[in-house]
TIROBA-66908 format. One record per residue (C-alpha): residue in one letter; chain; x, y, z negated. Coordinates in Angstrom, 3 decimals. Layout:
<marvexs>
<marvex 'a', 'A', <X, Y, Z>> ...
</marvexs>
This chain:
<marvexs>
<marvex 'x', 'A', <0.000, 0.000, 0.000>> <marvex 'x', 'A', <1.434, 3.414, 0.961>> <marvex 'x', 'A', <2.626, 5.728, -1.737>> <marvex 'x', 'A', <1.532, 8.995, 0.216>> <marvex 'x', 'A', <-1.297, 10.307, 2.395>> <marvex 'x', 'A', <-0.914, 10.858, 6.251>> <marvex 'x', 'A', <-1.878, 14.471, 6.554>> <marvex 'x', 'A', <-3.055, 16.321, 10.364>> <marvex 'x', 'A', <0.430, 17.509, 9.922>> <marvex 'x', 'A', <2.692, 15.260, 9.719>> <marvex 'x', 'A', <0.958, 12.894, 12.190>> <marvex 'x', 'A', <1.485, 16.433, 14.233>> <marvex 'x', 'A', <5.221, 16.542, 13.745>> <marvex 'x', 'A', <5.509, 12.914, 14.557>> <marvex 'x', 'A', <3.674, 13.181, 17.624>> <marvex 'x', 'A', <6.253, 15.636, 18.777>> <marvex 'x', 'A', <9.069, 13.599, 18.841>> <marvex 'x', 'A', <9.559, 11.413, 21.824>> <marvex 'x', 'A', <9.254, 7.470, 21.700>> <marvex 'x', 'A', <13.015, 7.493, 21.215>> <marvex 'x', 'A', <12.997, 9.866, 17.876>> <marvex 'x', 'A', <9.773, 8.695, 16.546>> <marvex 'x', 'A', <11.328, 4.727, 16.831>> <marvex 'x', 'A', <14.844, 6.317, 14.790>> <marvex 'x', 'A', <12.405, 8.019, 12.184>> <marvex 'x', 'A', <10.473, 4.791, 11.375>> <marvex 'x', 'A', <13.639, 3.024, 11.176>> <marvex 'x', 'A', <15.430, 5.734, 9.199>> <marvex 'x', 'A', <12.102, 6.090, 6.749>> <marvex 'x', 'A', <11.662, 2.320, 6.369>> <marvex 'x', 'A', <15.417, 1.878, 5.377>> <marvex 'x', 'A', <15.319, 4.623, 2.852>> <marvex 'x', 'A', <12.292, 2.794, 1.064>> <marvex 'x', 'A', <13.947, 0.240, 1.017>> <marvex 'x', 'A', <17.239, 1.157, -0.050>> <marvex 'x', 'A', <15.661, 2.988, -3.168>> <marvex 'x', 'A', <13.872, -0.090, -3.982>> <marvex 'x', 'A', <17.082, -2.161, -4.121>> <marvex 'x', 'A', <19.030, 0.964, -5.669>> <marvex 'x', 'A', <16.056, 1.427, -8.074>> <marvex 'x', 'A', <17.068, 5.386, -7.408>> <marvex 'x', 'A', <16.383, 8.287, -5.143>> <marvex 'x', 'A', <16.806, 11.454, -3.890>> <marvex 'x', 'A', <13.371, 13.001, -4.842>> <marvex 'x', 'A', <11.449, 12.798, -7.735>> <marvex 'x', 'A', <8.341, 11.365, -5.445>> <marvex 'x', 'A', <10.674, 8.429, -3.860>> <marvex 'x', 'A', <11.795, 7.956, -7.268>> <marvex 'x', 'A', <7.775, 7.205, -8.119>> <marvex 'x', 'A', <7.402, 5.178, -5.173>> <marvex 'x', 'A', <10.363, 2.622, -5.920>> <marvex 'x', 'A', <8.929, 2.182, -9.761>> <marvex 'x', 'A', <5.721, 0.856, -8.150>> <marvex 'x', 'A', <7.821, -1.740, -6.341>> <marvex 'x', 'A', <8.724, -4.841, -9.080>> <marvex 'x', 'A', <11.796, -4.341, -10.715>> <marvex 'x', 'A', <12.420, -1.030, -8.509>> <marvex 'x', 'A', <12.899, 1.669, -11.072>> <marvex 'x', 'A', <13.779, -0.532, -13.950>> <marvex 'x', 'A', <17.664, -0.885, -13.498>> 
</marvexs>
C-alpha cells in the first residue's frame, strides 16, 4: 500500500518527462524505497515514516 497520495500535480510533472525519464524516475524512486527499507534510514522525515511501516524497517 502506498505511503503517499498521487496528486493532479505530480501525475502532471511525470507526464512531462519522456518514456526514457519517466522509466529512470520509477527506477530511481523504487530503489530509494527500497534502500531505506534495508538501511532502516532516510533522507526526509516522510521516507523515514514510510520505511517504519515496512517490518523491521525503522527498527535498526
Amino acid at each position: 500500500m502506498p505511503t503517499y497520495e498521487v496528486l493532479p500535480r505530480s501525475t502532471a510533472d511525470l507526464d512531462r518527462l519522456s518514456p526514457e525519464q519517466q522509466r529512470r524516475f520509477r527506477r530511481a524512486a523504487t530503489e530509494f524505497v527500497q534502500d531505506c527499507a534495508e538501511a532502516g534510514t532516510s533522507v526526509s522525515a516522510s521516507a523515514k515514516r514510510a520505511s517504519s511501516r515496512i517490518p523491521g524497517g525503522g527498527n535498526r
